[in-house]
N, C-alpha and C positions, 0 to 999 in steps of 0.2 A: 883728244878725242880718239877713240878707238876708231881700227880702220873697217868696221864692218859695213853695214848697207845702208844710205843714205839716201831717202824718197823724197823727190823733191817734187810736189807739184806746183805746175807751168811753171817746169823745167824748160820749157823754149819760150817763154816768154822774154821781157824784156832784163827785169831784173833775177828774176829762176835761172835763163842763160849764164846769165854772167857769173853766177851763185855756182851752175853744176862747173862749169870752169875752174875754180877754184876750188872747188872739191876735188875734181880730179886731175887737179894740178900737184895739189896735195896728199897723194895717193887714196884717197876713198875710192872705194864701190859706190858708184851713183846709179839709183833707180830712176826716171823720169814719167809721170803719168800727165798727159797734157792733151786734151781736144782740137789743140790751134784752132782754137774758134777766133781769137783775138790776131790772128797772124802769126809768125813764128819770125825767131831773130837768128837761132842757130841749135841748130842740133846735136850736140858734144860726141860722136862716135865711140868715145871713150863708153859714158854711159850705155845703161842698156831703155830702149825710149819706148813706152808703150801707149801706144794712140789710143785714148778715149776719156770719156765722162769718171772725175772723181765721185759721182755720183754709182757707177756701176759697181756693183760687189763685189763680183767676181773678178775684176781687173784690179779694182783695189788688195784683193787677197794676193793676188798672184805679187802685184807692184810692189807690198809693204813685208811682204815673208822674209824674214832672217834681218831687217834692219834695226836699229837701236834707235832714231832720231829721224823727226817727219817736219821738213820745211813746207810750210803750205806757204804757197805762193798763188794758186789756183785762185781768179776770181772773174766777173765780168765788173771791168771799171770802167768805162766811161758815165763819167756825170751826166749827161745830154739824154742818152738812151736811157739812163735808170731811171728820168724821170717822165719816158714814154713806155718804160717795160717793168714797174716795180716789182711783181710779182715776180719775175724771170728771177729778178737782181738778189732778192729776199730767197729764191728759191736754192738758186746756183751756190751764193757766198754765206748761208747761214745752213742749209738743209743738207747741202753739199758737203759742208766743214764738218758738220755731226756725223757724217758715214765716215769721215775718216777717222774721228776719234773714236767711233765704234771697231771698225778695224784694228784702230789701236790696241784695242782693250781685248780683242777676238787674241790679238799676236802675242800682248806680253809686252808692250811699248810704251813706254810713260814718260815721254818728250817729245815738244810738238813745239817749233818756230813759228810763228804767227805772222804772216805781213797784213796789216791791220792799215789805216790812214789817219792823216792828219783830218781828214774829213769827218772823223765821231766830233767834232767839237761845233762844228758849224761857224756860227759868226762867232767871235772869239770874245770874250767879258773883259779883257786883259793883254797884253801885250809885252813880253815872252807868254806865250800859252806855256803850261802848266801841265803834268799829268793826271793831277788832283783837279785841275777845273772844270765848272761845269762843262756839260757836252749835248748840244742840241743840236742833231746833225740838220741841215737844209737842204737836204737830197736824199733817196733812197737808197744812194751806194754810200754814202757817209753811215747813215742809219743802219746798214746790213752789216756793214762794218764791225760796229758801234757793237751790236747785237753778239755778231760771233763771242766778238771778247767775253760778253756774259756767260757765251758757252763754256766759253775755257777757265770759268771762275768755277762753275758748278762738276765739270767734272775734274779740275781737281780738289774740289772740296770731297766729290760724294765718290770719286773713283783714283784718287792720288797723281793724276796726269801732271805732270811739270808743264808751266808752258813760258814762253817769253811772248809778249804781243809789242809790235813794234809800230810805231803812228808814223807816216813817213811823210814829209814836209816837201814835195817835188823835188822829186828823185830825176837826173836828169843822167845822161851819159850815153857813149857808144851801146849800139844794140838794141836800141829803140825802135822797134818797126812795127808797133801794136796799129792795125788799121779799125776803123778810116783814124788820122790820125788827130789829136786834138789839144796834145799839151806843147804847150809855149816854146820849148827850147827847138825838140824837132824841127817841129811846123816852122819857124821861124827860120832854122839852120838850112833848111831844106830850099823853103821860098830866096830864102838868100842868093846856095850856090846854084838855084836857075834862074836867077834874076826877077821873080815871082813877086806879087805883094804879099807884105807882112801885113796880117789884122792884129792890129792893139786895141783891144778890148779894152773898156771901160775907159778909155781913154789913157790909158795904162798907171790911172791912177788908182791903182793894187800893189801892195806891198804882199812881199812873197818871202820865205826863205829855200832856198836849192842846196838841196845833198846830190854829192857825184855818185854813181852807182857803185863802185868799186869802196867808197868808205861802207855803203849799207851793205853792200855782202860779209865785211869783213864785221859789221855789227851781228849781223846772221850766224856766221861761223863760232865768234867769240859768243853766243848766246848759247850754241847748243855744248860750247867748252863745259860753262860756266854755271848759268844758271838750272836751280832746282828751286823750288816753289811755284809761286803765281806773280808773274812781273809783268808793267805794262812801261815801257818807254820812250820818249819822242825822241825821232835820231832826224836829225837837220844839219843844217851848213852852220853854224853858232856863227853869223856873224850879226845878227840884228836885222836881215833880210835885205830888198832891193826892191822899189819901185820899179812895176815893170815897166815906163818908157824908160827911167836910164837900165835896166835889161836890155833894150832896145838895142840903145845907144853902145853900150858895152860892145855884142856883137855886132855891130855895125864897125868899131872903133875894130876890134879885131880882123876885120874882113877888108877892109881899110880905102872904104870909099861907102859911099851915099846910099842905103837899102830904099827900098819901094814902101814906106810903112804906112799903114791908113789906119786912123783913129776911128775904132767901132764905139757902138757903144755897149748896154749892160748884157753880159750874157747871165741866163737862167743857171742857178744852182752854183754859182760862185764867189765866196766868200770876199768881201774886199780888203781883209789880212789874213794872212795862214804864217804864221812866225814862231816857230819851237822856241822854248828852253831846256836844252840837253842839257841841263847839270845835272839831273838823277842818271845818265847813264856813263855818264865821265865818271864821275863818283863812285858806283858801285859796278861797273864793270869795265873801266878804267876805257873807254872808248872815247875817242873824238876824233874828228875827220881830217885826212891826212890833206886833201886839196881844196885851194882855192878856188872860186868859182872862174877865176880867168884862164887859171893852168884846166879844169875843169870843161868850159867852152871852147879849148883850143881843140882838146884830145878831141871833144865830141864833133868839132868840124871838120877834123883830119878824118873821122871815121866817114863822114857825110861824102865828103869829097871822093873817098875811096869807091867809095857803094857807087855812086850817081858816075864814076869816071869808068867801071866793068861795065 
């Protein structure tokens, strides 16, 4: 990949962080455009970071000038809220993505990284999900999701835009500090090292699959190498997933004595399987994920431990 300008929005977000890191680890120019509406995990000094709405035009012009490749990472994801705020969510992660591929098209730019979710698919028909299976999201950030992707069908049919859309199967690792905070591994790692109860929902009879963040950046990187067309891919942990009470247990067994855990029960908008099958992206752009989720859970406690001991 040429070392020109690389736009990354929510660039400080959870997984954007770790992405512009790696960009500029690997000599890029990285531009960042991010609101921190969602909190912020770290800000790369390297990059140059420009505060506001991918929705503004003018910041978009300024953010996207002389770059060759646009990670969109930019979105509002919590499930809980989308389904008190749909409009916001439909507004932000579909209306939002369109100004940036109009910017696109204003600049001369005809590649665009997509982070997309496992959540277009809803309750799953099948088990490995599939990229070709149905998709009926159960929440209006799965659905907004869902939606963008169409966008990126149509404009590279009707304007040539390349794009990679990526479904991502809870995505867990250091640099999670998206508030209030709501997905499993955190909230869990966090209530742990303060001694805190752990809520296991559904009685943590959900079966999940977890990718480490550092395999999906590096699915990010390898996509803007590599691909040219229209490609939609599910990037996950390939091991068959985990029931989240031995989740539980796992980081309980790592932390290596007895956690506080209380069996909830169903929460809204949550599927009771979410399990990739990544063979289309092992296949055709030669990716599968370097950690297991133990070596995975450890980085991320050591990370946890650091934060809560400054």
């Amino acid at each position: 990949m040429s070392k020109s300008i690389k736009l990354v929005t929510g660039g400080c977000g959870f997984i954007g962080s770790n992405l512009v890191k790696f960009l500029c680890d690997h000599g890029h120019d990285v531009v960042i455009i991010d609101d921190l509406s969602s909190g912020r995990s770290f800000i790369d000094p390297r990059a140059k970071f420009i505060k506001g709405s991918i929705g503004d035009r003018r910041l978009l012009d300024v953010a996207i000038k002389g770059g060759d490749v646009v990670f969109h990472l930019a979105a509002t994801g919590i499930i809980k809220i989308s389904l008190e705020k749909p409009v916001e969510y439909f507004d932000n992660n579909v209306m939002n993505g369109i100004a940036i591929l109009e910017a696109m098209r204003r600049h001369g730019i005809n590649k665009i990284v997509y982070s997309s979710s496992s959540g277009a698919y809803g309750e799953p028909k099948r088990i490995p999900i599939r990229e070709h299976d149905p998709k009926e999201p159960i929440n209006p950030y799965g659905a907004a999701k869902l939606a963008f992707e169409h966008v990126l069908s149509a404009y590279y049919h009707s304007f040539g835009i390349n794009s990679a859309s990526f479904r991502y199967f809870n995505v867990y690792g250091p640099g999670d500090e998206q508030y209030p905070v709501t997905r499993a591994v955190p909230s869990w790692i966090k209530a742990a090292l303060k001694n805190e109860q752990l809520n296991l929902y559904w009685g943590g009879k959900q079966k999940k699959d977890f990718v480490f963040v550092e395999d999906v950046v590096r699915a990010n990187y390898m996509a803007a190498l590599k691909c040219k067309g229209l490609h939609v891919y599910n990037v996950g942990g390939d091991t068959g997933g985990i029931w989240m009470k031995d989740l539980a247990k796992k980081i309980e067994k790592i932390f290596g004595h007895k956690l506080k855990i209380k069996t909830m029960g169903a929460r809204a908008g949550d599927p009771t399987y979410l399990i990739g099958d990544v063979s289309k992206i092992k296949k055709e752009m030669n990716w599968k994920p370097k950690f297991n989720l133990e070596e995975g859970l450890k980085r991320t406690i050591d990370y946890y431990a650091r934060r809560i001991k400054k």
